[in-house]
Steps between C-alpha positions, in 0.01 A plus 500: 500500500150294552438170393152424412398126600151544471497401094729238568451171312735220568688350230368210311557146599766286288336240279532169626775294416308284199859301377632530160294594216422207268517523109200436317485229225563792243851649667632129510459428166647842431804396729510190386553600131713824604747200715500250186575800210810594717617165566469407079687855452766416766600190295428712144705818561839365560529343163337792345790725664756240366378474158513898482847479635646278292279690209689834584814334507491337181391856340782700617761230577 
C-alpha cells in the first residue's frame, strides 16, 4: 500500500469558542409568549379535565 502525502491538506481549525448564542429581540418575545401560553394552560387544563370527568360521569352514571 502507498500513502500519498503530497495532496495533503490539514484539517480545518475549530471555531473559536464565541460563548452562548444570544436570542434576538424577536425569539424572546416568541419565548416569552410560548412560556406565558403554557403557564395560563397549566392552570386551564386541569379544570377542563375535571369538568369532562364529572360530565362523563353524570352521562353514564
Amino acid at each position: 500500500m502507498f500513502l500519498d502525502l503530497k495532496n495533503y491538506t490539514p484539517p480545518p481549525e475549530p471555531p473559536a469558542n464565541r460563548g452562548p448564542e444570544q436570542l434576538t429581540p424577536r425569539q424572546q418575545k416568541a419565548l416569552a409568549w410560548i412560556v406565558g401560553l403554557n403557564i395560563i394552560l397549566l392552570l386551564i387544563a386541569p379544570i377542563g379535565g375535571a369538568t369532562i370527568i364529572s360530565g362523563l360521569i353524570e352521562l353514564f352514571g
